[in-house]
Each structure stands twice: as structure tokens, then as C-alpha cells.
N, C-alpha and C positions, 0 to 999 in steps of 0.2 A: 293596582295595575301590575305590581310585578310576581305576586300572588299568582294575579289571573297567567302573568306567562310562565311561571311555576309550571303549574296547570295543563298548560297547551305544550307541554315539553314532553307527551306520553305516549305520542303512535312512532315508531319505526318507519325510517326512511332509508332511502338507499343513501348510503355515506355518500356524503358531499366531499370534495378535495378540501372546499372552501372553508370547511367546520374545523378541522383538526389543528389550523394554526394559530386560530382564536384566540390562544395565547400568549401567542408570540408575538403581539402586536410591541415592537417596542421602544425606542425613547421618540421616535422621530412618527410614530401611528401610521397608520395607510396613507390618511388625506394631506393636501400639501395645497388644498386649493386656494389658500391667501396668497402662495406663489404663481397663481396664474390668471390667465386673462379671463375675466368674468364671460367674456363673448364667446371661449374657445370651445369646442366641440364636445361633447360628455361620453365617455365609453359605455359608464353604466348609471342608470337613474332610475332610483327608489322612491318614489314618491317626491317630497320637492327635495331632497337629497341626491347631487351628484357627483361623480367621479372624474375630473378632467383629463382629456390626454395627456398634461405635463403630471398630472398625479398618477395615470397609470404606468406612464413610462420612469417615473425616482422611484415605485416600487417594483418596477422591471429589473431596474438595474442594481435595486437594494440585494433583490434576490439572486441573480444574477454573479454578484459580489459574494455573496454567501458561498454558494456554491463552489465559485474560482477560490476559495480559498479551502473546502474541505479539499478538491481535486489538487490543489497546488499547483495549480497552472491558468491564466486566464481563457477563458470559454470565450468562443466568438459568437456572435447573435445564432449565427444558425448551428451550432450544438447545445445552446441555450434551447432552443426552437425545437431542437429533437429529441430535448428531457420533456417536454411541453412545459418549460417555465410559464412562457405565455398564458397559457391555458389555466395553470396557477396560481400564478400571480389575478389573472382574471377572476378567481373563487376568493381569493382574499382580498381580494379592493372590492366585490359583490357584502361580502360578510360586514366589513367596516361599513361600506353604504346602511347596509339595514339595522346592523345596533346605529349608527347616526339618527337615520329617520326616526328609529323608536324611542330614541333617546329626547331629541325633537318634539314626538307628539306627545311623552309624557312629560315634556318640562322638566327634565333630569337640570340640576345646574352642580357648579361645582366654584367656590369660591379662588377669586385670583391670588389670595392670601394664602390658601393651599395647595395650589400648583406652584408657588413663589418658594413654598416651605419643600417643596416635594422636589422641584429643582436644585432648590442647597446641600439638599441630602443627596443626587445623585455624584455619584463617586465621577461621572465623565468629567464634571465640572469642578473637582474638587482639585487644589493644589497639593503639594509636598507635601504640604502639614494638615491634608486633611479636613480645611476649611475651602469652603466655596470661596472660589475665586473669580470673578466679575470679569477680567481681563482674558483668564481664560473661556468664561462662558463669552462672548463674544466675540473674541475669532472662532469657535469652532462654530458659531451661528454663519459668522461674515465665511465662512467656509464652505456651506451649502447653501449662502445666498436667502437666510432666513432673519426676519427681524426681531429682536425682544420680544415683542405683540403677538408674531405669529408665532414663535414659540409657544410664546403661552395658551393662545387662542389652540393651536395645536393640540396640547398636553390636555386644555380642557375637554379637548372630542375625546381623547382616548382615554381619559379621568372617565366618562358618561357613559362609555361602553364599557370600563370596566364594572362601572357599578350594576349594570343589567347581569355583565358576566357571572359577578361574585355572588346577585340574586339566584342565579340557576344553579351556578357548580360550587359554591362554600360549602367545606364541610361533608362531599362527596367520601365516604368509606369503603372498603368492600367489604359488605356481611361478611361474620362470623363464620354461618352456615356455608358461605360458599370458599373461603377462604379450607376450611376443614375438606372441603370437598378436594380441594386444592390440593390437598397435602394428603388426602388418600392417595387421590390421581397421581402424584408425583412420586409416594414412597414406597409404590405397590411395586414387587419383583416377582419374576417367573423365573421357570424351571421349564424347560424346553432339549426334544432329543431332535437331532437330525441326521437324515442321512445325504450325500454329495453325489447327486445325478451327476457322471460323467459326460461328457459330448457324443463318446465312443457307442454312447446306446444310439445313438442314429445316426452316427457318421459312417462310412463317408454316403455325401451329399450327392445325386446324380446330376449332371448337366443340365442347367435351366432349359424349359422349351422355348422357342423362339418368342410365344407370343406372351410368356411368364415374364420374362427377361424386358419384352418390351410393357409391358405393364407395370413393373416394379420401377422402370425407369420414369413412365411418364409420371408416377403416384410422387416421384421425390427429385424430378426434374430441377426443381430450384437447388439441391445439395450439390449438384452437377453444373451449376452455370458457371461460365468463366466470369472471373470479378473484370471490373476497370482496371486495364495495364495502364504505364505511363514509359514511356524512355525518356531518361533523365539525362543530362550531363553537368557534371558539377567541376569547376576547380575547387581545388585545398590549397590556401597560402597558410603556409604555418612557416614558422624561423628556418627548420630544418630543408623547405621549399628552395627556401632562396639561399641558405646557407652557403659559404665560397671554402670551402675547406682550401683548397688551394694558392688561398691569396693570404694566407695566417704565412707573416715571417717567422721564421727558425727560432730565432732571438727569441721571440714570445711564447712560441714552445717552450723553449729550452726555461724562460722565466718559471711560466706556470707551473712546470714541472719539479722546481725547487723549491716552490712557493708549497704546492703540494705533496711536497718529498712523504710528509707522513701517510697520506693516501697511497703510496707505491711500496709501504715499508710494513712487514711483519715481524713485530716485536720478538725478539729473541725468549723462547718459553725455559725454562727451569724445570723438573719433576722434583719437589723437594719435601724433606720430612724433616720433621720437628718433635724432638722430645725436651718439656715441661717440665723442670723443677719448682719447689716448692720454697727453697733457698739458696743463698747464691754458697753457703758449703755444699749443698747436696750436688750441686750443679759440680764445683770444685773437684771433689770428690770421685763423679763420675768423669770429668774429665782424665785424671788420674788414673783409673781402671783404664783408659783408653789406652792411653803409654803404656801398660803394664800387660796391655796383649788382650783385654776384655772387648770383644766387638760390640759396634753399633746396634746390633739384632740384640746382643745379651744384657744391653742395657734398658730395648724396650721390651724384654722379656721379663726382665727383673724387677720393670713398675706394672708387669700384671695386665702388658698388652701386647697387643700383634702390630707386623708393619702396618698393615691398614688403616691402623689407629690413628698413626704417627702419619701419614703423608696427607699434603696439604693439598697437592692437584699438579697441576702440568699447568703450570701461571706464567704468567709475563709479571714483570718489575711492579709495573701498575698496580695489580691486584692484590701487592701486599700493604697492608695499611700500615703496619710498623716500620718506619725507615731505617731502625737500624737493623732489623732482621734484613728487609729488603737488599742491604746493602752486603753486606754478611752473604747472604745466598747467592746475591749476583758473583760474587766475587772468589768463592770457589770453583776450583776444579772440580769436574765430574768425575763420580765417587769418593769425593772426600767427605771429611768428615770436621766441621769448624768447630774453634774457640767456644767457649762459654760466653755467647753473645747478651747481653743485658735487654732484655725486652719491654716492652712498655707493660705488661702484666707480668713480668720476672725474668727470671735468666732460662735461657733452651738453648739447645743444641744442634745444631746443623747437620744433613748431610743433603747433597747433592747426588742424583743418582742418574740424571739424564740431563744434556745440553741439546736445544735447537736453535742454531744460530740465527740470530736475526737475518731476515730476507729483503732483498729490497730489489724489485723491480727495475731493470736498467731502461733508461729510454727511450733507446731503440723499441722497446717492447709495447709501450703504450701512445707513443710519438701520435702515429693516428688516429688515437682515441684522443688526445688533448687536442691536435689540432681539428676535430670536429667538433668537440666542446667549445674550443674559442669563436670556431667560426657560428655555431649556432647561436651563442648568447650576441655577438658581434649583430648576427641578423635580427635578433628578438628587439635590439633597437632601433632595424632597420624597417621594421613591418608595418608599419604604420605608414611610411612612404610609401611601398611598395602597393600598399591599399589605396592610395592617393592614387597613384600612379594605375591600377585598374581602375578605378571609378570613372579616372578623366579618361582614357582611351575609352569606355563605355560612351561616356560623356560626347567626345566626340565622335560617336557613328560603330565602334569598332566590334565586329561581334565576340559573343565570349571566347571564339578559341583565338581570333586575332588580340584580343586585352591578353590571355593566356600566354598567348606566343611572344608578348612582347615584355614580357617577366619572366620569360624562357619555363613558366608552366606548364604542365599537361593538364588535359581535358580529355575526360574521364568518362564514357558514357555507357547507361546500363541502359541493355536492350530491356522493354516490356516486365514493368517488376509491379506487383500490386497493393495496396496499401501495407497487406503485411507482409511486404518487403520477402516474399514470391516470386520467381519466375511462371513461365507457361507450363513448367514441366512439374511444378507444385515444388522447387526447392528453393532454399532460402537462399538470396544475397546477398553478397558484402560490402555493407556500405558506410562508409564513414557517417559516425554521429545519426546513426541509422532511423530512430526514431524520431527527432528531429525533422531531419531531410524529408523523409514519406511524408511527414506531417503537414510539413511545405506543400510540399511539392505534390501534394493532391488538393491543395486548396488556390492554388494558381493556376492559371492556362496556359494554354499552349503556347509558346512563342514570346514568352513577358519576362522582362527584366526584373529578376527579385531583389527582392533586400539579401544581402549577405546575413547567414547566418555564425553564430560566434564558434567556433571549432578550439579546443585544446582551451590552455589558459589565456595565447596570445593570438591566436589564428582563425583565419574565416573561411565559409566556405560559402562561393556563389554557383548558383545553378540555375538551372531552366531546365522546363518538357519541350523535350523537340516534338513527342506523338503521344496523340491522347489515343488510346485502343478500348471502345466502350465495350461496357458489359454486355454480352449473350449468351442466349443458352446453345449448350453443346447439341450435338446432337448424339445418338447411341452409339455409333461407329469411335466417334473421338474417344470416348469412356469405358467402352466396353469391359476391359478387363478390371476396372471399378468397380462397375455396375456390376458384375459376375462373382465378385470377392463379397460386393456387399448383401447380394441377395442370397449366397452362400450362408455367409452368417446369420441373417435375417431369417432364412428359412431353419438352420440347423437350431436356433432360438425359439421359433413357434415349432416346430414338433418336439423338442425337447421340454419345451413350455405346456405340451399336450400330454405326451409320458407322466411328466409329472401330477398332473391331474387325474390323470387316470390312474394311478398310487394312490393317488389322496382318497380321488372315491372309493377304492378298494378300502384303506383303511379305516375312513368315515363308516362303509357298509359294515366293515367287522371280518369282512372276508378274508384281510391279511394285516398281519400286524406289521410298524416297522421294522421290528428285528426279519420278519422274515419278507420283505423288499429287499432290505439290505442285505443277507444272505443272495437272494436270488439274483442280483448285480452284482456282488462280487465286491460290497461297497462295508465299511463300517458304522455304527451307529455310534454318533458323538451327545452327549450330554451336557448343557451348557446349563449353568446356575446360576442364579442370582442376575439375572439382566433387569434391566432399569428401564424404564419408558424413555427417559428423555437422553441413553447413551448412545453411543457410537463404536460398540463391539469390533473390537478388530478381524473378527472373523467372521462374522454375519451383517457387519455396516450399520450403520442407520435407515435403511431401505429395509435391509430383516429385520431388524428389531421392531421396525414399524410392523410389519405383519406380523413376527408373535404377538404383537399387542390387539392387533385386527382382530383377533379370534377370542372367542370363551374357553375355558380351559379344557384340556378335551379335543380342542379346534386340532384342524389338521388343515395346512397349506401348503404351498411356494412362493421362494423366490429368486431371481439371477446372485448366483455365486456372485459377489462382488469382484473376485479375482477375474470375474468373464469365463469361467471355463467349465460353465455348469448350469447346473440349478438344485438348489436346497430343497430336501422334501422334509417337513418337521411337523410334530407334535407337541401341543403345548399340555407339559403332564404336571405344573401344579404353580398355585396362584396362592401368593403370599400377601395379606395384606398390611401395613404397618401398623405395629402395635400404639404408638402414640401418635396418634395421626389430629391433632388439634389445629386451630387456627394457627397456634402459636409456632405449629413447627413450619408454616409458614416462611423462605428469607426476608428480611423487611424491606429488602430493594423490590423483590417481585410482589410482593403486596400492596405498596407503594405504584410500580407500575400496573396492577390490577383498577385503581380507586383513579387513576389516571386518567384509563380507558373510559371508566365507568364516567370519569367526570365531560370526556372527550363526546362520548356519545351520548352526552346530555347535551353540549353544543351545537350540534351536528344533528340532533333533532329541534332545538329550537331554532338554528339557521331555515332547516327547510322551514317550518313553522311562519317563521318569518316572511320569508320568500312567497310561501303559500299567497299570507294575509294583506302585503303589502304590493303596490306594482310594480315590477320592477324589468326595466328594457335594457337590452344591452347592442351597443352600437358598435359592431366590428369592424366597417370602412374608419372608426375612429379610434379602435384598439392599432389596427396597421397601419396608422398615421402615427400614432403613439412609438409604434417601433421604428423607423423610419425619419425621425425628428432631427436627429444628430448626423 
């Protein structure tokens, strides 16, 4: 039997959504129907194999899951609904249906002794140490409401489908021969000239005709529709809202202020230089030369170096790590020159050559900046009441700018803005927590008290649409000078797009070569080597590149300047193909993903297959019961 589906695995179908995840089916399978009511409604039924609404909905929401977490945000039913999860989720509870059934009629079994074994091995249920742990495999059962039994009973549906699977796709390779093909394809370069059609060959543009203008607008009418506006109005409670800078005593200024003296205070800096002996007579020594009239420069002259050598920076106290240098240097006058100081690496020499006295900010100066910091952190523990304190005026009747007014807030309201955070004249708004807020506040209605949303580390922000402004189409008057810019470009594009073709036939006919196009434009002829099929050329894009590759050598085309300001006319003048072009030069990831494919649409013809041979109905008043449960 499984021979014979071997077999039936060899006509071409149109890809199924349902085939490609075949896969993925995994620890928890599609079906769930030991969790549900033997009487309830079926979405899809294979023969005597079916799918319940509580089994199409725990793989709704499996997928569902998935999703919310590549996006990093959770999905709500209806942007689920406008990926068509439903719809996929539908081909993959249809797939698990027909390997069941076939699994079913050939008596596939699978021993409870090795799904028992296959569960200790999986790692979800394994402890710290590695070993299966019992107490963890059942909470995470009591956690999706599954019992030991149907666990197991479970594992063995999807134990039965795997083994159909592994009958059709084990052991899937990609030939040799085509793999080589592969690596021709991929390591062949060209050698291509081009010359840069300027705009200037057909500009300027004359004034659209009436009925041109009105044609180009109906053909793209929808680029022109006004979106869905909404007018918002939101308050922001954040610390800084309700802050009382006013009500901060003196006293507590005046604390903070001394508490943070070192925040108001810039370190007294030094310029100081240090010259290095290697003993404490050398040091001696030159100290000596000092008294005797031998300057500080002629002593770093005479170890063989320049001042530069010798200066250590323009430092505060801090940044010297030897305390008794440190101290030593604090303690001279500027331009002196100190003792044979003992260093923790030997004895040096001091001189000081610039003083900046320490600085320290007097109170008066930052008074208003502490006492706004006191009063803000003061509020940050205040915010929380204060949110209390909006909810209940809510609570009791009060609309938002009366809860606003009574926390002495402002209420903030943005005329007609659309999802991307647009006005009517197409320019952007400023909106607190912007993305967010649109986010809201297009999936609510008119006139509804929302949940507050979380704003800053400590603060929220509540809103409402006072006007929903629905989507219509403009009409030409509203647009015009759009619609006139755009068919401008659109047109200076197709007869520029025309020039160019008309060069190319010339130089396909023979009648003119590039050089002498180029010449007769006024244009240069560029030389590009070495391009790759699968690059992205800074200068011709991946849209050129594709078209040198469109052509046989020889070929001559166009294409748009990627800069927008043209069009490329080119020649492709020579074809390289790679000297070791084996299977093996091959990546092993892309070969891997080749044998993938190859195994993928071996699935994907045995699902149709399947589908074909077996009956199989599918019940949508009972998929939208499915959705709709919760």
C-alpha cells in the first residue's frame, strides 16, 4: 500500500497551501478531538475521519500564536483573518484529516510502548537534569486541558502520519545533474556596456489634454482615494502632568542641592607632564641639574624626547591612578616644577603647566531645575491616584475633558489624522506614542470609552474618536496638481521607455552601434564586469541586473535608471561561464533547501492525490462557529 502511494505521488498539481506544512505538524498534531464533544459539528470530514470545531479552533489559535510572536505583538482575530490564517489553518487540519483516513484504512498502528519512549525523549518534558519528568509532563498536559490517554492517543495520530510521510519524502536528494546545473546558473558572470538615456531627450513634457488627464486619473483612481480620517482626542497623565514645582519647600531644595553638590561641581583639571627615571640617583641627579640652572625642556631633551612625550593630558585628580603622583601634581603651583616624587613604577618628575580651578555651580543657578525634579519624582508617586482619580470621575458620568479638567489636564484633540498618522493635506502628525495611539484608536468607535494606554515608564494616556470620516474617492478637481505631476512622470517614462527601444532596434539591426548612440546624445558609454546573477549592483540594481541576464550575449535592452532619472540602454558583450562549476560547488544550505522543495512537492502531490481519491466535505457555517467560540 504504501508503494502504491509512492506511485500516485507523480502528476503535478497546483500547490496546495495545505501540503507545505506537512511537516510541521508538532508535539500537540492537528487533531484534539478526544477533547471534544463527540456530537459537535465537523468543519472537515474525510471519509469516516473528522475535524471538530474545538480542533479547528486550538489550531487557529496555535497558528495564530506563531505568528504574534514572529511579529512581536499579539494579532487580533481580524488581522489574523487578513493574513488568511483561517484559510490555512483550513488546508492544514484538511492534510492531517486525509493522512488520518489513510492511515485508518491501511491499519497503520503504532505501539503505546513507543510513543511512551518518544515522550521521555522529548526535551518539553525533560527536567534540569535531562531526565523525563512526570510531574512536569503533567502540568503542562493539566495546562491545555489534555489527559495522559489523549496525549498519547494523540502522538499516536501523528506517529501514523508520519510514517505515510516518511514512506513518500525519506531520503529526498537533489540530483547531481541538477544541482551542477545549479552552480553553472549561479557562477556564470557577464560583461556588459551601457549608455544613460537622460530625461532631457524628451523633456519638457507639454500640458496634459483634458480628456488624457481625465483618463490617467480614472485608470488609477484608487491611488487618489482619501483613506479613513478619525479626530482623536487624548489626555497624557504622566508625573511631569501633575507635577507642583511650586509646592517643593526651599529647605528641600536647598537639601538636594548639597546632597548632590557633586552633580553641580567641575573638577579642578591640571595640564601636567612627567618625566621617568629609571633610578632613584638618575632622578636625584636630575633634580640637581635643576638648581644648577638646567631646565625642565633640557631634561626631556636629554632622555631623547619632546614635550609631547612627557605630557599626560589636561586630568582631574581622579584620573590619576598613582596617589602619590596625584598628590604631588595637585599640589603644585602652575609652572612649577616638583620633588623627585616616588611612583608606584619609580621615581618622576613633575611639572605643572596649567591650572583650572574647580567650578561649581551656585544654586541660585539650578534652584529651578531641582525643584522640578523634586516635584516630578514627588508626582511619580502620586500617579497612580491620580489614575484612580480619572477612572472614578469616568466611573461616575464625567466626560473625558470634564475627568481632564478635574486633574487640571488638558485634552488634546487632533483634527481628521489617518491611520498613518496623516492629515487631509497628506502631512504627518504629532502624536504622542504615535503608533500605538492610531493603532487604538482605528480599531475602536466612535464615541467609546477606551482602556488607557501605557505612556513613558510611569504614565498613560486615555482617548477617544469623537468623528469617524470614511474612505472616498476624490474627485479630479481635489487632485489635480497630483494627478498632473503624476501623469508628467508617467508619460516622460513611456516615451523615454520608447527612445530607448528604438536605440536598441537600431543597434540589434546593426545600423548603429553603442558608441555611436552615445556620441549622438551627448552621453558616455560605461563598461561594467564581472556582474553576477544573483547581485545587486550599485549602479544598475537588481532590476538591471535582471535584464543583462534576460538576454543572450549579444542581446541588447532597457532598463529605468534605478536613480529615476533615465533609462539605461545596454549591450551584453560577453558571457563567462565558471570553470568548476560541479555539484559540489554547490552552498550546502542551498542544496539542503533545494532537496526540501523537492521533498515539499512530493507532499503537496500526494495531499492532492489524496484529496482526489478520498471524500472529503468541508463545513464553513462550522469553521465560523469555530471562530466565534471564545
Amino acid at each position: 500500500m504504501l508503494d502504491s502511494l509512492r506511485k500516485a505521488a507523480n502528476t503535478w498539481v497546483a500547490k496546495l497551501l495545505l501540503g507545505i506544512l506537512v511537516l510541521s505538524f508538532g508535539i500537540w498534531g492537528i487533531s484534539g478531538q478526544m477533547l471534544t464533544d463527540p456530537s459537535a459539528l465537523s468543519v472537515v470530514t474525510a471519509g469516516k475521519t473528522e475535524v471538530s470545531v474545538m480542533d479547528y479552533r486550538l489550531a487557529f489559535d496555535r497558528r495564530v500564536a506563531e505568528l504574534s510572536r514572529q511579529f512581536g505583538t499579539q494579532l487580533t482575530r481580524a488581522q489574523a483573518e487578513a493574513f488568511g490564517v483561517q484559510e490555512q489553518v483550513l488546508s492544514e487540519v484538511t492534510v492531517g484529516a486525509l493522512l488520518d483516513e489513510t492511515s485508518r484504512k491501511m491499519g497503520l498502528g503504532v505501539s503505546r510502548e513507543s510513543i511512551a519512549e518518544l515522550a521521555a525523549k522529548d526535551p518539553t518534558f525533560q527536567g534540569f537534569d535531562g531526565r523525563f519528568d512526570v510531574a512536569r509532563f503533567d502540568y503542562i498536559l493539566q495546562q491545555i486541558g489534555m489527559t495522559r490517554d489523549a496525549y498519547l492517543r494523540n502522538q499516536t495520530q501523528v506517529a501514523r502520519r508520519q510514517q505515510i510521510v516518511d514512506a513518500v519524502a525519506t531520503g529526498v536528494d537533489a540530483p547531481a545533474t541538477l544541482l551542477q546545473s545549479i552552480a553553472q546558473y549561479r557562477g556564470e558572470d557577464r560583461t556588459v556596456d551601457y549608455v544613460v538615456l537622460p530625461r532631457s531627450l524628451v523633456e519638457p513634457i507639454e500640458e496634459p489634454k483634458a480628456e488624457d488627464l481625465q483618463a490617467y486619473f480614472d485608470a488609477n483612481k484608487t491611488a487618489y482615494a482619501a483613506p479613513e480620517f478619525r479626530t482623536i482626542s487624548y489626555v497624557k497623565l504622566e508625573p511631569e502632568d501633575i507635577a507642583e514645582p511650586e509646592a517643593v519647600a526651599q529647605e528641600d531644595i536647598e537639601r538636594a542641592y548639597e546632597q548632590g553638590r557633586a552633580n553641580y561641581t567641575v573638577a579642578e583639571r591640571r595640564t601636567i607632564e612627567q618625566i621617568n627615571f629609571d633610578s632613584e640617583e638618575a632622578a636625584q641627579a636630575a633634580q640637581e641639574s635643576l638648581r644648577s640652572g638646567v631646565t625642565f625642556e633640557d631634561l626631556v631633551q636629554l632622555q631623547g624626547k619632546k614635550l609631547e612625550d612627557v605630557n599626560l593630558g589636561h586630568l582631574p585628580r581622579t584620573q590619576l591612578a598613582d596617589e602619590k603622583i596625584a598628590e604631588a601634581a595637585f599640589s603644585l603651583p602652575e609652572n612649577q616644577v616638583s620633588e623627585v616624587v616616588e611612583g608606584t613604577f619609580g621615581p618622576v618628575i613633575l611639572r605643572v603647566t596649567k591650572i583650572e580651578p574647580e567650578k561649581v555651580t551656585p544654586l541660585a543657578e539650578v534652584e529651578k531645575e531641582i525643584r522640578q525634579q523634586l516635584a516630578v519624582a514627588d508626582a511619580t508617586r502620586q500617579i497612580q491616584d491620580a489614575y484612580d482619580a480619572y477612572e472614578d470621575a469616568r466611573a461616575g458620568g464625567a466626560t473625558l475633558k470634564e475627568a481632564a479638567d478635574s486633574l487640571g489636564l488638558t485634552v488634546q484633540t487632533i483634527q481628521a489624522v489617518s491611520a498613518k498618522g496623516e492629515d487631509q493635506e497628506g502631512k504627518q502628525v504629532t502624536l504622542p506614542n504615535s503608533t500605538q495611539l492610531l493603532s487604538a484608536a482605528f480599531e475602536t468607535d466612535e464615541g467609546v470609552e477606551n482602556a488607557p494606554l501605557n505612556f513613558g515608564s510611569s504614565g498613560y494616556l486615555f482617548y477617544e474618536v469623537e468623528e469617524i470620516i470614511p474612505a472616498r474617492e476624490r474627485t479630479l478637481d481635489e487632485v489635480r496638481d497630483r494627478v498632473v505631476a503624476d501623469w508628467t512622470r508617467a508619460e516622460v517614462s513611456k516615451r523615454l521607455k520608447a527612445k530607448a527601444e528604438e536605440f536598441a532596434k537600431a543597434v540589434r539591426d546593426g545600423t548603429r552601434t553603442l558608441d555611436q548612440v552615445a556620441e549622438e546624445i551627448s552621453q558616455e558609454k560605461t563598461t561594467k564586469r564581472g556582474l553576477k546573477r544573483e547581485s545587486n549592483d550599485p549602479d544598475l540594481g537588481r532590476g538591471g541586473v535582471g535584464a543583462v541576464f534576460a538576454v543572450q550575449k549579444g542581446g541588447v535592452g532597457s532598463f529605468p535608471n534605478p536613480a529615476g532619472d533615465g533609462e539605461f540602454l545596454f549591450q551584453v558583450t560577453e558571457v563567462f561561464q565558471p570553470a568548476a562549476a560541479t555539484s559540489d560547488a554547490v552552498p550546502a544550505d542551498v542544496a539542503k533547501s533545494i532537496g526540501d522543495t523537492l521533498t515539499q512537492d512530493l507532499l503537496i502531490q500526494l495531499a492532492a492525490r489524496l484529496q482526489s481519491d478520498l471524500e472529503v466535505t468541508v463545513n464553513r457555517n462550522a469553521m465560523q462557529q469555530a471562530l466565534t467560540l471564545f
